[in-house]
MARGU-982138 format. One record per residue (C-alpha): x, y, z. Coordinates in steps of 0.001 Angstrom, whole numbers, plus 500000, padded with zeros to 6 digits. Layout:
% MARGU-982138
XYZ...
***
This chain:
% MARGU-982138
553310837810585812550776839047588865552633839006592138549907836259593119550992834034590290554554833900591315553965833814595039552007830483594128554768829657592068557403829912594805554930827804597149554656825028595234558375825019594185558846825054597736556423822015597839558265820037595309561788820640596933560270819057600112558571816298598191562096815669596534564209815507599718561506813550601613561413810617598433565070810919597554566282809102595062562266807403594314561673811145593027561405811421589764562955814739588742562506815985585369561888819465586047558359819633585963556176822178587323553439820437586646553823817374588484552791814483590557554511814481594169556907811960593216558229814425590525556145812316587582554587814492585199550633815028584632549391813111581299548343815456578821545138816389579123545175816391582612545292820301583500542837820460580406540043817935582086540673819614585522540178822966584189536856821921582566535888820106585452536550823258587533534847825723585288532046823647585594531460823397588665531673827330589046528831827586586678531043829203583989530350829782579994532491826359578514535945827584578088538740825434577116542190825669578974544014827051575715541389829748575504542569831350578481545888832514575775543758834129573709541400835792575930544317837132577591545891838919574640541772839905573471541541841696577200544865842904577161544357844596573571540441845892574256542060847544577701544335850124575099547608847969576340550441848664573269550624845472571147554268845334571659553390844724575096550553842188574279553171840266571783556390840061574232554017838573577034552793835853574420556069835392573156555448835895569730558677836819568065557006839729565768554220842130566679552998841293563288552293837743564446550065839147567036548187841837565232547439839424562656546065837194564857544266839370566863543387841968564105539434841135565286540031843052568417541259846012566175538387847254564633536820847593568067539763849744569186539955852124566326536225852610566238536878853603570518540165855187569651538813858352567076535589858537569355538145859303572080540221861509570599537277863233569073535479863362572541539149864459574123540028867203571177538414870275573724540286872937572070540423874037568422541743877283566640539815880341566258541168883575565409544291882506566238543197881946569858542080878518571638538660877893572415537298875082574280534072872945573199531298873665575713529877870513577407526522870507575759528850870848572126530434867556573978527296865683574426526344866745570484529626865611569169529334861977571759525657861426569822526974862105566261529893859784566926527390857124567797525119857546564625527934858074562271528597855624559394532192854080558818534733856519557398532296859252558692533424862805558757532482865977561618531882869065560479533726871180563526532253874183562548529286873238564423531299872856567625532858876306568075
***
């Protein structure tokens, strides 16, 4: 989690442990952290109406509250973060489980991933010697990548 999360996490436990000595035993204490003051807990769609409400009002694009989930592994996954990574923080017990439920973010990411490596690969073997790609051989190779149809191939001759 982000250090703000759980510093608002520890406030409002804090919050509840005062609300919880200061009703006694009219507290009702089920272990919520989603709760009313008295320790009751939130009806179900109650975090889901007040997030729409508050999305709203902020002029947002509609977003429901169990979208957050998802766009959080789609962000996480577009940003190059491993999968394993992406998987453990959404508690999936296989990475399989999440790439095959985000596999749409893949394509994306493989497209971006040769282009980079492509755009990255400076050096190549010549003569038994290494030779780096000049910038303007850069700039060729960036517009080739852009024009190039699926499974495309370079001919790196033209970049020595």
């Amino acid at each position: 989690m982000m250090d703000l999360t759980i510093k608002e996490l520890k406030h409002h436990k804090k919050e509840q442990l005062e609300y919880k000595i200061k009703l006694g035993d009219a507290y009702r204490d089920d272990d919520f952290v989603c709760a009313w003051q008295d320790g009751s807990p939130y009806r179900p769609h109650y975090i889901s109406d007040a997030f729409r409400n508050a999305v709203k009002s902020l002029g947002y694009p509609k977003i429901r509250f169990h979208d957050l989930r998802h766009t959080h592994a789609t962000m996480l996954l577009s940003k190059d973060v491993n999968p394993k990574i992406v998987s453990e923080r959404l508690g999936h017990s296989t990475i399989s489980i999440t790439l095959d439920t985000y596999s749409h973010v893949l394509p994306n990411m493989q497209k971006e991933a040769v282009k980079n490596l492509m755009i990255s690969f400076k050096m190549k073997l010549k003569n038994n010697s290494v030779v780096k790609i000049k910038n303007t051989s850069k700039i060729r190779l960036q517009q080739k990548i852009k024009k190039a149809p699926k499974g495309f191939k370079i001919n790196w001759r033209e970049y020595v």
